[in-house]
Residue, then its C-alpha position, 0 to 999 in steps of 0.5 A: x500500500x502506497x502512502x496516499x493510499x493508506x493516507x486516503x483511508x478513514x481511521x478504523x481502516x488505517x488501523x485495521x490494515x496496520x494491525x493485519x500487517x503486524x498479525x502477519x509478522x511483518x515488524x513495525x520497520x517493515x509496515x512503517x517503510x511500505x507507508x512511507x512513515x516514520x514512527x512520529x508522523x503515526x504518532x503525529x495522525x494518532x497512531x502507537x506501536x505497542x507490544x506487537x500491535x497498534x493503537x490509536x488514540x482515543x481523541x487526536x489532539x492538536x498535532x493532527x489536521x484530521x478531524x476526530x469527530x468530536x469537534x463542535x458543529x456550528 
């Protein structure tokens, strides 16, 4: 999968296909180089390598330019 590609997914399918990718042995190098993303630009969209596995947080805070759904509607 090419950066824009994993880029143009929706959160919950970002983190499906990071956690495939790790349940398949791939190691965190390996993921991080195939997306073209270094360790602090997941972090920066809100994504965490934790014990052979992926996370996300709850609510991204100011460091993202995605929205997490929470913002105010005017």
């Amino acid at each position: 999968m090419t950066n824009q590609e994993f880029l143009a997914l929706d959160d919950k399918a970002q983190l499906r296909y990071l956690n495939e990718e790790a349940a398949k042995g791939v190691s965190f190098n390996e993921i991080s180089a195939g997306i073209k993303m270094t360790k602090k630009e997941l972090e920066k969209i809100g994504f965490y390598y934790v014990k052979d596995k992926f996370m996300q947080k709850p609510m991204k805070g100011y460091q993202t330019t995605k929205r997490s759904g929470n913002e105010e509607k005017n």
